[in-house]
VOBA-1610 file (N, C-alpha, C; in pm, whole numbers, padded with zeros to 5 digits, always signed):
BEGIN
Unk-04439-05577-03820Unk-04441-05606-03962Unk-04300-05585-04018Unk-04237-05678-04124Unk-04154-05670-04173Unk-04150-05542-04223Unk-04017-05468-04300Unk-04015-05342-04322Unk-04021-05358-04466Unk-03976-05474-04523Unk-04009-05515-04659Unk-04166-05550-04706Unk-04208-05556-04587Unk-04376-05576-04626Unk-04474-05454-04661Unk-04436-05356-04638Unk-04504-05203-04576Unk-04566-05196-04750Unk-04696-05125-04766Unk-04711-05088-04853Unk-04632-04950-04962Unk-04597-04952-05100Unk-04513-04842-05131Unk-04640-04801-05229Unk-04663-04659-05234Unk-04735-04593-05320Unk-04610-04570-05457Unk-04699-04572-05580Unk-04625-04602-05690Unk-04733-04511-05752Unk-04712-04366-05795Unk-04818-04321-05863Unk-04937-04314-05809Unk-05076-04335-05875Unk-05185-04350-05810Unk-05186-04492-05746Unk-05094-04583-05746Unk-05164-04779-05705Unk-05067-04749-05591Unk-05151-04862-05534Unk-05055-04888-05396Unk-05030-05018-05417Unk-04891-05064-05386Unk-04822-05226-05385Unk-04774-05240-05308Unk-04803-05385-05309Unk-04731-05430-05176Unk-04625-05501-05217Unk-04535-05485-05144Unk-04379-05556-05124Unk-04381-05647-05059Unk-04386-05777-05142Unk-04353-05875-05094Unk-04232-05925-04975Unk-04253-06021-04898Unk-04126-06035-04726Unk-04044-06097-04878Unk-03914-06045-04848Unk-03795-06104-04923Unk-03666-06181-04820Unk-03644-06307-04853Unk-03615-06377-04719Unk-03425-06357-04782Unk-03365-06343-04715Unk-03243-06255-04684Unk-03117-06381-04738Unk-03183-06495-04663Unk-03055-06601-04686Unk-02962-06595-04555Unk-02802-06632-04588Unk-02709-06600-04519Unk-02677-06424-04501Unk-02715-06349-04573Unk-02696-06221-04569Unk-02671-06156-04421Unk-02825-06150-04378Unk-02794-06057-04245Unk-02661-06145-04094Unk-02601-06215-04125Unk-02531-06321-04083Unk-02367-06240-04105Unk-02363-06183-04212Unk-02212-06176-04268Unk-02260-05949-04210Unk-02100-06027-04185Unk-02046-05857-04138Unk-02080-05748-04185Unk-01998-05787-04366Unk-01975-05707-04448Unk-02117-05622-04497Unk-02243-05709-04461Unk-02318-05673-04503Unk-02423-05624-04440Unk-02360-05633-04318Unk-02414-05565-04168Unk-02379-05441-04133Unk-02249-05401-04212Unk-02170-05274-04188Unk-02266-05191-04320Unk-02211-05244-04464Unk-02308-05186-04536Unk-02450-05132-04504Unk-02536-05220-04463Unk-02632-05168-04380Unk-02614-05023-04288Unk-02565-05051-04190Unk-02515-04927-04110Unk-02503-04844-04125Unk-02395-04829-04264Unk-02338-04723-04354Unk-02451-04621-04420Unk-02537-04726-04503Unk-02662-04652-04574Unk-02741-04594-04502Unk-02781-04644-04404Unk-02849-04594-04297Unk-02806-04488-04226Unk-02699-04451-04186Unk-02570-04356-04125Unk-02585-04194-04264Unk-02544-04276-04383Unk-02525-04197-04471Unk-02654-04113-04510Unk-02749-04207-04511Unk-02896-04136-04540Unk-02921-04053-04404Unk-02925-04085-04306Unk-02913-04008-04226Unk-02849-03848-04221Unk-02763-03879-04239Unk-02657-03757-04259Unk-02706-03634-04387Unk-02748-03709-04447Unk-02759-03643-04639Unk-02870-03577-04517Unk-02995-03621-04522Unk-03127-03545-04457Unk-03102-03455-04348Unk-03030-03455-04290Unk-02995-03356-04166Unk-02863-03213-04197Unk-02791-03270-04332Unk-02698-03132-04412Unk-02757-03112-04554Unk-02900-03155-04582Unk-02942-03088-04718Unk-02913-02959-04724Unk-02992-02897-04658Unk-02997-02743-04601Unk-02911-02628-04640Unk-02788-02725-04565Unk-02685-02623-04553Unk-02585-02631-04751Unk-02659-02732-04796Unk-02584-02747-04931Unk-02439-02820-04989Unk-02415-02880-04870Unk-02282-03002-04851Unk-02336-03111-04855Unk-02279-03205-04899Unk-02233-03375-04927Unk-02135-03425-04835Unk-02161-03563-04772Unk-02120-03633-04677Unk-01949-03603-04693Unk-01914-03648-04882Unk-01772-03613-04887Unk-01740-03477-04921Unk-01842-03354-04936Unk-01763-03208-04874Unk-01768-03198-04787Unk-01812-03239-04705Unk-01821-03229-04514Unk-01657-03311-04505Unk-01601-03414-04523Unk-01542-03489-04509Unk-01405-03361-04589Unk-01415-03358-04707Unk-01271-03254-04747Unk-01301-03165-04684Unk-01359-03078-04686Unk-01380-02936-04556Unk-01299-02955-04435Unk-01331-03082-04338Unk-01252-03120-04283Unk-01101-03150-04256Unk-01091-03228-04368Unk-00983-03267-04401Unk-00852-03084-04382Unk-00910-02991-04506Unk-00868-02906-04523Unk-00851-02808-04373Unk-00939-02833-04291Unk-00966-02754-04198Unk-00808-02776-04065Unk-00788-02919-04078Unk-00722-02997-04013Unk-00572-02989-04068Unk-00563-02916-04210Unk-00439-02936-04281Unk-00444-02838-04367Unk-00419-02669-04337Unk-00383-02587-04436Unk-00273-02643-04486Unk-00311-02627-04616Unk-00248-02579-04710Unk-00180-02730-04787Unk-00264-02811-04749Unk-00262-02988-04805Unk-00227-02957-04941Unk-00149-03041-05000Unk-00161-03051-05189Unk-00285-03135-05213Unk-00351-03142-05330Unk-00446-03210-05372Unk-00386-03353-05444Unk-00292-03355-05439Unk-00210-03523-05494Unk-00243-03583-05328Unk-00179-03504-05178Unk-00187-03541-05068Unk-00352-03615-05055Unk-00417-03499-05070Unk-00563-03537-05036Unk-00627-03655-05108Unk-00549-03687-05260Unk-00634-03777-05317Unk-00558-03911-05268Unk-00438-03922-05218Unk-00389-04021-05161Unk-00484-04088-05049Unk-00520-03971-04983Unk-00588-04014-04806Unk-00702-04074-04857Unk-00806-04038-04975Unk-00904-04078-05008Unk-00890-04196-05139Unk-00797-04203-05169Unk-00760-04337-05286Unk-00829-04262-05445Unk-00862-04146-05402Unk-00966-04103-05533Unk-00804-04039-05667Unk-00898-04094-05832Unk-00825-04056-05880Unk-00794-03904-05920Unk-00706-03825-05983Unk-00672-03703-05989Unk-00804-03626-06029Unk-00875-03683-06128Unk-00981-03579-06223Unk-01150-03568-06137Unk-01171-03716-06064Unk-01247-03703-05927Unk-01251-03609-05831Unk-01116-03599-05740Unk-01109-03547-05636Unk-01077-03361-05725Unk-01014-03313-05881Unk-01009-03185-05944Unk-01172-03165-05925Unk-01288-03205-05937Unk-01370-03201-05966Unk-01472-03146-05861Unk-01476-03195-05730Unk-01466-03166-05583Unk-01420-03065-05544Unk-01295-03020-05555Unk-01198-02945-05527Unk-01259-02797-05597Unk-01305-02830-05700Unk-01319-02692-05820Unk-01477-02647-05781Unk-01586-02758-05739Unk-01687-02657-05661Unk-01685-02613-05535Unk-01630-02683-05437Unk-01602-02584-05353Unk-01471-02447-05385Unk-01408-02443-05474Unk-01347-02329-05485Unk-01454-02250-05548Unk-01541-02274-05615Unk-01630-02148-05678Unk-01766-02125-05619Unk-01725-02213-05473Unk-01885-02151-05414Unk-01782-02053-05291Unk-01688-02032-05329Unk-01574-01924-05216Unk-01546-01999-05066Unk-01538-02208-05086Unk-01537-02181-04968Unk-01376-02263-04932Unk-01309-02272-05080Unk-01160-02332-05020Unk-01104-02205-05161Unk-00985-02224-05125Unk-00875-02169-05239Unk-00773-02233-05266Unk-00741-02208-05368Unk-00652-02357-05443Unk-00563-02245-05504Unk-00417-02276-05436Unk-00337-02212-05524Unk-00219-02254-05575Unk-00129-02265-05601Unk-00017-02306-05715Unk+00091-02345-05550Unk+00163-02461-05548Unk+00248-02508-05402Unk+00352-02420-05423Unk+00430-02325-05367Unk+00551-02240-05371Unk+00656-02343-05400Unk+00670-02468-05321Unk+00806-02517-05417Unk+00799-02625-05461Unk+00673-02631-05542Unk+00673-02738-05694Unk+00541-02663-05739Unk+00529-02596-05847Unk+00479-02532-05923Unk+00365-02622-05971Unk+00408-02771-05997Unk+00272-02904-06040Unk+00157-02891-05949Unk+00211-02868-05780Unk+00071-02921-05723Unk+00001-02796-05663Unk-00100-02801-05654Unk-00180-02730-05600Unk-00201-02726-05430Unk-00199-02582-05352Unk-00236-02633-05235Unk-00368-02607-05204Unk-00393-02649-05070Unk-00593-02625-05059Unk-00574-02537-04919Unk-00665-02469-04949Unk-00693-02385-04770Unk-00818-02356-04749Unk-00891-02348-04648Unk-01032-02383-04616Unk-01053-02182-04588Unk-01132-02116-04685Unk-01167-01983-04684Unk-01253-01927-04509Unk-01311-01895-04484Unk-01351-01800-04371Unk-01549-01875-04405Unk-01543-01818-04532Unk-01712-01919-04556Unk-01728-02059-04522Unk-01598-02143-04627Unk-01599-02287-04551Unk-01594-02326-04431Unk-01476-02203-04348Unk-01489-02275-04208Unk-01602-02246-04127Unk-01717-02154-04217Unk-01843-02128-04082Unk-01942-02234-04143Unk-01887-02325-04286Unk-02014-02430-04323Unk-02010-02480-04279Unk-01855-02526-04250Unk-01800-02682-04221Unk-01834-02678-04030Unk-01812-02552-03969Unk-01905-02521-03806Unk-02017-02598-03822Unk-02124-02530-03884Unk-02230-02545-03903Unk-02291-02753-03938Unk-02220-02770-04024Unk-02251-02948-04074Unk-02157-03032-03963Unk-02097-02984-03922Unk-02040-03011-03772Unk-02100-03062-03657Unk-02180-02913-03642Unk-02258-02929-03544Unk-02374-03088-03563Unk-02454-03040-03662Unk-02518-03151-03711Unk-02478-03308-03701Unk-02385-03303-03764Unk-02262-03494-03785Unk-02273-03498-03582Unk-02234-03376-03547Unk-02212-03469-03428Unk-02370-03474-03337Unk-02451-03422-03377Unk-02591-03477-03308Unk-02595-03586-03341Unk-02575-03638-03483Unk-02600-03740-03501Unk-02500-03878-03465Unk-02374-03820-03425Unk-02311-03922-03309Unk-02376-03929-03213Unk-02430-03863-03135Unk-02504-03844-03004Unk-02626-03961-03021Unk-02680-03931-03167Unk-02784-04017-03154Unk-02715-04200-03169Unk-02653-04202-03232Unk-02608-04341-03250Unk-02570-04408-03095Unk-02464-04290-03032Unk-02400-04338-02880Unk-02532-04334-02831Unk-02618-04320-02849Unk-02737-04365-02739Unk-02786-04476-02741Unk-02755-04525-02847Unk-02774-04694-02886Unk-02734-04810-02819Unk-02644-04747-02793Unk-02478-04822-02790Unk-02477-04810-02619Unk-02438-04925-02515Unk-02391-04925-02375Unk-02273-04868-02368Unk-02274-04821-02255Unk-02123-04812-02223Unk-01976-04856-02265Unk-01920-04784-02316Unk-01770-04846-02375Unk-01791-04948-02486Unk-01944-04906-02594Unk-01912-04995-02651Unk-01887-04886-02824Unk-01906-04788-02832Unk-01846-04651-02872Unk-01720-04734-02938Unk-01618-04721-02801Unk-01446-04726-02806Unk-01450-04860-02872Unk-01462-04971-02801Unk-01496-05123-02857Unk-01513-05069-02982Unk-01644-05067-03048Unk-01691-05075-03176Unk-01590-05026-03263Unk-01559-04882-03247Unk-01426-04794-03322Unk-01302-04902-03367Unk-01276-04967-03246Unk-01168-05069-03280Unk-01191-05154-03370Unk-01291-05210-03319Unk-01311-05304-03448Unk-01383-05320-03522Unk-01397-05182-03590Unk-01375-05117-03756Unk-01234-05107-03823Unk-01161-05039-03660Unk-01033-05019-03780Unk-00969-05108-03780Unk-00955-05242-03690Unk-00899-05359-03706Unk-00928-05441-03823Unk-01091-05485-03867Unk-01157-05465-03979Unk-01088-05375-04122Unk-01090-05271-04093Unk-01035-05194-04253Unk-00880-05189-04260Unk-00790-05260-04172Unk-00660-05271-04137Unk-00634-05377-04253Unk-00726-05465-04140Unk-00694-05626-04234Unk-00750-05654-04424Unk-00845-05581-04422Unk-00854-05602-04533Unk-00825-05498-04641Unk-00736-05408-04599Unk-00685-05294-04690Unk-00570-05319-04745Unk-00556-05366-04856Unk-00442-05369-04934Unk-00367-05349-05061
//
């Protein structure tokens, strides 16, 4: 059965979802990757509820983990995010104790980031998790097609990043 067909409970009624016919859609990349993504991402959200992180604090945790003492102008570069976005991010994980943000010794404007002793046993922890869930994807996937695929994503976000 289609997955668009399945009945959805709505309150007390049950409805049915009509087959919704796709078009050119499932055909185009872009919208094949999207797919992936949501699926990937929902994935992920359900397996680090728990621990109380988001796909992108798992992702700065990282980041930070990989780069004491990053400025936050640096970090919002890597992520394209604007200044008051990525302040915003930045300021709950400093008040759940698990980065520290302090003033750069030689420019007083930027701030640096360092991943605290708590963050680095969250960021262990949602770690562990992200990568079961590589495990589960590479099981999908034949041989060498992992490396393949990797490539051409970033050949993909190469070409159309500008």
């Amino acid at each position: 059965m289609d997955r668009f067909a399945k009945s959805k409970r709505r309150g007390k009624y049950a409805r049915k979802v009509q087959p919704i016919t796709f078009g050119p859609l499932p055909g185009y990349l872009g919208y094949q990757i999207r797919q992936a993504q949501v699926a990937v991402f929902r994935d992920l959200v359900a397996s680090i509820t728990d621990l109380e992180v988001t796909p992108g604090e798992y992702s700065l945790l990282t980041l930070l983990d990989e780069n004491p003492g990053i400025s936050q102008i640096d970090l919002g570069a890597v992520y394209g995010l604007d200044k008051s976005t990525l302040s915003l991010a930045v300021a709950r994980l400093v008040r759940r104790g698990l980065v520290r943000r302090t003033r750069d010794r030689d420019d007083k404007r930027y701030y640096a980031l360092w991943l605290l002793p708590l963050g680095r046993s969250l960021l262990r922890r949602a770690r562990a998790r992200v990568e079961e869930q590589e495990r589960a994807m590479d099981a999908v996937l034949r041989r060498g097609e992992r490396r393949h695929l990797l490539d051409m994503l970033r050949r993909i976000s190469r070409a159309l990043d500008r």
